[in-house]
C-alpha positions as CSV (number, residue, x, y, z in Angstrom):
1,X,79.2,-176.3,-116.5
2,X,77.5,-173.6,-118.3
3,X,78.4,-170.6,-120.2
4,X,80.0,-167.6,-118.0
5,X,77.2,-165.2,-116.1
6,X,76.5,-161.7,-117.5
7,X,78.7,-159.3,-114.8
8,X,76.8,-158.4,-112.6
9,X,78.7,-155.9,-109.8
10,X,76.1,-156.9,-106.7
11,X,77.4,-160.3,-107.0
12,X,81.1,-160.1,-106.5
13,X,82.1,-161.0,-103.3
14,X,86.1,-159.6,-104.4
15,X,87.5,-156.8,-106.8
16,X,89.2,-158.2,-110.4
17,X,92.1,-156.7,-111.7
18,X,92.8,-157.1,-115.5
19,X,96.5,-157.4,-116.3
20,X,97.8,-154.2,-118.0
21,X,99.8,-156.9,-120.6
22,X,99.3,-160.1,-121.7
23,X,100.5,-162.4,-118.5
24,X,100.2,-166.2,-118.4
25,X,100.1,-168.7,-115.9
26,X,100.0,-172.9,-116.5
27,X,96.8,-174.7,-116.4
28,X,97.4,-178.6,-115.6
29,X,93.9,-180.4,-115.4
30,X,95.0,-184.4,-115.4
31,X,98.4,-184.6,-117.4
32,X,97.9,-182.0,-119.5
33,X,99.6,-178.8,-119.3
34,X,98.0,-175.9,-121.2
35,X,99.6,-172.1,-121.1
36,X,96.6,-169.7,-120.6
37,X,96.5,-166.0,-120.9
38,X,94.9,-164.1,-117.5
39,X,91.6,-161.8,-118.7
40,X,90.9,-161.0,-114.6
41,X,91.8,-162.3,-111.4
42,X,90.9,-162.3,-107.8
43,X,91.7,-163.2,-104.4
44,X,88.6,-165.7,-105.1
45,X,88.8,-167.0,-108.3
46,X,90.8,-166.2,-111.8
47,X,89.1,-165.8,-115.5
48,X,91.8,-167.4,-118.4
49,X,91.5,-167.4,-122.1
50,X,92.8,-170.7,-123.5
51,X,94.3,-171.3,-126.7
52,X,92.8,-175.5,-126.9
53,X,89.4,-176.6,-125.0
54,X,89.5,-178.0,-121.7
55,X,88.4,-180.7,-120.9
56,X,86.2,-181.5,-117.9
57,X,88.0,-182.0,-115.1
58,X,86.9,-181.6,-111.1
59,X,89.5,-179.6,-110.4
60,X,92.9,-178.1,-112.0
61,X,96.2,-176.5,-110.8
62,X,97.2,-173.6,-111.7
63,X,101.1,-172.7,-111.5
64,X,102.9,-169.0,-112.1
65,X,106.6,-168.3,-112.0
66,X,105.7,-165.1,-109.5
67,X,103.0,-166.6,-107.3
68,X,103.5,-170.5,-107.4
69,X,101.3,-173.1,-107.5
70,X,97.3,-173.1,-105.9
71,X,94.7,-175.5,-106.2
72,X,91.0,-174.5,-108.5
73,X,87.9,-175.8,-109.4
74,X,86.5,-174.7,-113.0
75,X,82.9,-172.8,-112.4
76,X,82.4,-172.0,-116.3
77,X,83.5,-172.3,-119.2
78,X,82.5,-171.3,-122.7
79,X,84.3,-172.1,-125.8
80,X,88.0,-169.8,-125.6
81,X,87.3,-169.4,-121.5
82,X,87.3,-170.5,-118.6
83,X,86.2,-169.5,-114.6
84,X,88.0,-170.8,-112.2
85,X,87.1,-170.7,-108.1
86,X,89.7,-170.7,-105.7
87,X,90.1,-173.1,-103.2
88,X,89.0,-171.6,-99.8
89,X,91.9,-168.7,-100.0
90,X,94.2,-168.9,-97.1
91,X,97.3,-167.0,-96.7
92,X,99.4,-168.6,-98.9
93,X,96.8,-168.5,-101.6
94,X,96.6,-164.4,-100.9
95,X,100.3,-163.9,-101.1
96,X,100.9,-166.0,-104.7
97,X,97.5,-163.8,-105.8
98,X,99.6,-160.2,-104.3
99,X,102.7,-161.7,-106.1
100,X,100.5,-162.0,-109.3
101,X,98.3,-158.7,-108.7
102,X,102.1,-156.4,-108.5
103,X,102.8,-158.3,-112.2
104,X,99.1,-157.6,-113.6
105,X,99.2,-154.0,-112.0
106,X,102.9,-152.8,-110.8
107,X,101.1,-149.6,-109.6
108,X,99.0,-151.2,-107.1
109,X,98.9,-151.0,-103.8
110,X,98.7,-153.8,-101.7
111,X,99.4,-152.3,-98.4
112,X,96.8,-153.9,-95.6
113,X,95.8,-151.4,-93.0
């Protein structure tokens, strides 16, 4: 894993959203549990700031009282961060990320038309 990539817009394939205050969601990668803060998340992939270093790990699970539990794979990670990629979202995946999103941003709107 390498250090995250400078933002580039053109290569998003989703929006982020950056919570308006601090939210956390549970990082297990083997038996470790580690409480992480969200920076940005997606309905592809979700950008935490750890408190300890992770270690390597294939792939994690990520756990949040609103949205539940979904399955990741770290893309990045520098020292305090880490990227995480989604598991091929399906609909469960995109209604634990709304749950989350309505915390993040509580004026949001997440009507599909």
């Amino acid at each position: 894993m390498t250090t995250p990539p400078k933002d580039d817009p053109d290569r998003r394939c989703s929006s982020r959203l950056a919570p308006d205050s601090p939210t956390t969601i549970t990082l297990s990668a083997g038996d470790r549990r580690y409480d992480c803060k969200i920076e940005n998340i997606s309905l592809t992939g979700i950008k935490l700031r750890l408190v300890s270093k992770l270690p390597a790990a294939d792939t994690v699970e990520l756990e949040h009282r609103a949205g539940g539990r979904f399955q990741g794979t770290p893309v990045w990670r520098s020292r305090d961060a880490v990227g995480i990629a989604f598991q091929r979202p399906e609909r469960r995946l995109e209604r634990a990320l709304q749950c989350i999103s309505i915390l993040v941003n509580p004026d949001l709107d997440l009507t599909v038309y």
